[in-house]
C-alpha positions in Angstrom: 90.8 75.1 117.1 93.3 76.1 114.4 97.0 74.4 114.3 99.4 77.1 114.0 103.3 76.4 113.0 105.8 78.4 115.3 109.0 79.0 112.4 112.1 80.3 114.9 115.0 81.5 114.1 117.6 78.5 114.5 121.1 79.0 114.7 124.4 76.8 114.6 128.0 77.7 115.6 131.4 75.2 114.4 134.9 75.8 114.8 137.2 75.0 112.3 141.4 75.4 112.7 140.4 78.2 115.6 138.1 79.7 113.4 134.2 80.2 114.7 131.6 79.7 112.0 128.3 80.3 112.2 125.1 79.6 110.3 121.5 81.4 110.9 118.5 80.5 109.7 115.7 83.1 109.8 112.2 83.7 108.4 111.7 86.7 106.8 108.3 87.1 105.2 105.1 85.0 104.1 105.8 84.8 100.4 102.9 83.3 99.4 99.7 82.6 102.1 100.7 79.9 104.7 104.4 79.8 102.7 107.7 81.8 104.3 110.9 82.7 102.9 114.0 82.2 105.1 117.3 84.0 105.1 120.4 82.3 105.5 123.2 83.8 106.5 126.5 81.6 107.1 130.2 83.9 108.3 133.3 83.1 109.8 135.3 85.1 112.2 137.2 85.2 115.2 134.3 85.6 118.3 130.4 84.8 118.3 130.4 88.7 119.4 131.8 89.0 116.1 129.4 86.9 113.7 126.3 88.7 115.3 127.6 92.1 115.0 127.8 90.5 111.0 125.0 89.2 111.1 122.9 91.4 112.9 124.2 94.6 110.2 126.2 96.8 113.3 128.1 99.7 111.7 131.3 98.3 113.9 135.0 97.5 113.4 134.2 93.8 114.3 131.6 93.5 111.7 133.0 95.5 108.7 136.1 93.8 108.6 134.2 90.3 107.9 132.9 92.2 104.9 136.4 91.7 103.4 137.1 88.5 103.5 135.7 85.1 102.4 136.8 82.3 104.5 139.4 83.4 106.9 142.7 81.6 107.7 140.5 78.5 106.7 140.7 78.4 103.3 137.6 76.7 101.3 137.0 73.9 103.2 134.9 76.0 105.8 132.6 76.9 102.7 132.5 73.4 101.9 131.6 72.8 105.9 129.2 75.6 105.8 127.6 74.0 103.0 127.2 70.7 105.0 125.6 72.3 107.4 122.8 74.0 105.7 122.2 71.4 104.1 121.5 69.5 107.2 119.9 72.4 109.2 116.9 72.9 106.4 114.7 70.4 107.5 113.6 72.9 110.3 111.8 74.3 107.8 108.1 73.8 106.6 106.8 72.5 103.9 106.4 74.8 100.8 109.3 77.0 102.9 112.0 78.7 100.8 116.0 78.8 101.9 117.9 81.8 100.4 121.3 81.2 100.2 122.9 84.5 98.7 126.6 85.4 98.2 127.6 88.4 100.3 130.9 87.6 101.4 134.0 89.8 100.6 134.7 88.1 97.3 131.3 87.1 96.3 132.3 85.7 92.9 134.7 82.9 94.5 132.0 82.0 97.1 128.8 81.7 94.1 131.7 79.6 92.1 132.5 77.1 95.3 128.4 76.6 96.2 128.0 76.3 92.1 130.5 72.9 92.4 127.9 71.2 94.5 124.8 72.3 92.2 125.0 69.2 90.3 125.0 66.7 93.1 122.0 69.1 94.3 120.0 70.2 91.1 116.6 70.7 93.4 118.4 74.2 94.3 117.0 77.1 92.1 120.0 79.3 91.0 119.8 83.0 90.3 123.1 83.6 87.9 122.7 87.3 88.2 122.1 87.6 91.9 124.2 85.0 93.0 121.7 83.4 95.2 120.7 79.7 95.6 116.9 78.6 96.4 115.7 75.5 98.3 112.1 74.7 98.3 111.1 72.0 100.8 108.8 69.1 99.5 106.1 69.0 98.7 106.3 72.5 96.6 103.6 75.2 97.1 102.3 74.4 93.8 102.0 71.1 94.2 98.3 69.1 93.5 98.7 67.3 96.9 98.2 70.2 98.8 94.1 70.4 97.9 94.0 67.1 98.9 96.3 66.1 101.4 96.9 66.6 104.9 100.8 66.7 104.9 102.9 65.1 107.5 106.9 66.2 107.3 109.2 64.2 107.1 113.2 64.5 107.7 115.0 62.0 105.6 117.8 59.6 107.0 120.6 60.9 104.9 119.8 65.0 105.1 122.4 66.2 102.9 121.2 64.2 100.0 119.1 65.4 97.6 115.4 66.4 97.0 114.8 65.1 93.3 112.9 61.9 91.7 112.0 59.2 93.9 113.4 60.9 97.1 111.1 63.9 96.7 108.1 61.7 98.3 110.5 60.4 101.0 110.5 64.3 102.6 107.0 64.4 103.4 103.4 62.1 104.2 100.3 62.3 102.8 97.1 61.7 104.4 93.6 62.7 102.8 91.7 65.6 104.1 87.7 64.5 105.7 86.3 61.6 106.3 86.5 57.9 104.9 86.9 57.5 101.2 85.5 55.1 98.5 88.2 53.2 96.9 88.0 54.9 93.8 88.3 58.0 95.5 91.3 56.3 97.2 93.0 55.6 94.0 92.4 59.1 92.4 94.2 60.8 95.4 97.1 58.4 95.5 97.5 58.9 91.6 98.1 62.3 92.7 100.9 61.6 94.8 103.0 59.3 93.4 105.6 60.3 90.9 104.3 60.3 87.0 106.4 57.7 85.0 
């Protein structure tokens, strides 16, 4: 019997100063075997009717005129909110999983410029300039030697809006070897794998 992970399209909705804002997370494609790559889309507007017509690309009054605008009435601290949240909301995803966060709002240049602010309290996030689109890979990465082997155990860190870099990388997952009992020098050669190189 095979273990088989479920990925689901997740979804959160916040209000700020009468404002709805919404945030969706959805896989999209295997980008590599056993590895997805999820969508992100994040909108504000004035009715969850609204946000889905958005999200869910209706050729409709209610869903075109979110195409002009960036943040609403609430000015940029509902992209600093949004931001939060997506940071919070990524541990649904599996390990090796990618988060695309792309700029597609009415004045994508401002939006890329606000996300770009946070970048350096965040520098695991994999920036395309020309795109405008901002990557998240969750530990441990795809190419990462653990993987042949480890068993690997998520894990959602206590604080989940910090980031994913140095020490704090091997606090987002467990490792546990693959078979049977091992010698300890087969021990030590796996766990030399897994901690971080000095």
């Amino acid at each position: 019997m095979t273990y088989r992970v479920r990925r689901k399209f997740t979804s959160t909705t916040f209000c700020i100063d009468d404002q709805i804002c919404k945030i969706w997370f959805r896989p999209e494609k295997e980008y590599r075997k056993g590895y997805w790559f999820w969508k992100v889309g994040f909108a504000i507007g004035k009715s969850n009717r609204q946000l889905n017509d958005w999200f869910n690309e209706r050729k409709n009054k209610r869903s075109t005129s979110l195409h002009k605008q960036i943040t609403g009435r609430t000015g940029m601290k509902a992209i600093r909110k949004g931001f939060q949240e997506v940071l919070r909301l990524r541990w649904i995803v599996q390990p090796g999983d990618c988060i695309e966060l792309d700029c597609t709002s009415g004045d994508p240049d401002r939006q890329f410029h606000a996300w770009s602010r946070w970048h350096r309290h965040h520098p695991e996030w994999v920036i395309d300039y020309e795109k405008k689109i901002f990557y998240w890979y969750r530990p441990p990465y795809p190419d990462d030697a653990v993987w042949k082997s480890f068993n690997i155990i998520p894990i959602t860190p206590v604080d989940r809006a910090a980031n994913t870099t140095g020490e704090a990388y091997f606090n987002c997952f467990r490792a546990y070897p693959k078979g049977g009992e091992l010698s300890m020098d087969q021990t030590l050669e796996l766990v030399g794998q897994v901690l971080p190189s000095a």
